[in-house]
C-alpha positions in Angstrom: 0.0 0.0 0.0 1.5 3.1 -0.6 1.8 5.8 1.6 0.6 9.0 1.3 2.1 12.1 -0.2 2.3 14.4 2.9 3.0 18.6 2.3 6.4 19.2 4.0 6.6 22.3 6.3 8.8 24.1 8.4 9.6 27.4 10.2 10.4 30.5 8.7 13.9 32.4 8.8 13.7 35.3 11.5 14.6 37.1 7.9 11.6 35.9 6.5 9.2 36.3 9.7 10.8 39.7 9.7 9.7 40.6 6.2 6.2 39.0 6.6 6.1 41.2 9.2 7.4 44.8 8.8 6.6 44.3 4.7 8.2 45.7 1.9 7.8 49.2 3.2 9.8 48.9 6.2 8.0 49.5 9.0 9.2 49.2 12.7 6.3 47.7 13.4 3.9 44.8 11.9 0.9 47.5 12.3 3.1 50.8 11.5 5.8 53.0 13.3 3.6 54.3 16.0 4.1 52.2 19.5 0.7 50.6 20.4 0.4 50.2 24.1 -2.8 47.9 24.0 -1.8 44.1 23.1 -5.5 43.2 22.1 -5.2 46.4 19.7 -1.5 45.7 18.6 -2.8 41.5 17.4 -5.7 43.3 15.6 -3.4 44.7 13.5 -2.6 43.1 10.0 1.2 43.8 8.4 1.3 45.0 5.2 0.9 41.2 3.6 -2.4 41.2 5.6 -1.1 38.8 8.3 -2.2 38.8 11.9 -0.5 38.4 14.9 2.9 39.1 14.2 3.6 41.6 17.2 5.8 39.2 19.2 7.6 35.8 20.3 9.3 35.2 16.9 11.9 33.5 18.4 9.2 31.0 19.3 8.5 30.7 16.0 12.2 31.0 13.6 14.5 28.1 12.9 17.6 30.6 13.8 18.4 33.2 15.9 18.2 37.2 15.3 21.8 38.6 14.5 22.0 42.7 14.1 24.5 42.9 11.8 23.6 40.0 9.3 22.8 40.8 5.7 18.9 40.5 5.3 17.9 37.4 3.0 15.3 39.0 1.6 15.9 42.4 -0.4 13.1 45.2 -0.9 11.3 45.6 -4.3 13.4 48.1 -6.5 11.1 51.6 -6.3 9.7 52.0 -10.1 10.4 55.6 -10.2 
């Protein structure tokens, strides 16, 4: 019998969860630049790719580890000017 075909998944970058969730436009924030003091406010906040929840515990949720002076994997979009 054979088996079946499972999807394969796995965690994101912290390069990638950071671009899912400050976008192409750079944003400090997943909701904006503007510190929101209210969590329940902050969660109901999509990032720019219209993705929820995104306002903290990455590291929960990366395979590595955050490193400040690392080149980002993913560029931004070239501006059309």
């Amino acid at each position: 019998m054979p088996s079946a075909v499972l999807p394969s998944y796995r965690l994101p970058l912290e390069d990638e969860f950071e671009r899912a969730a400050r976008g192409w436009d750079g944003r400090i924030y997943p909701w904006g630049n503007d510190w929101i003091e209210d969590r329940t406010e902050r969660l109901s906040k999509p990032s720019p790719w219209g993705i929820y929840g995104l306002s903290g515990e990455a590291w929960l949720w990366c395979q590595d580890e955050y490193v400040a002076d690392r080149r980002p994997l993913i560029q931004p979009p070239e501006v059309q000017t």
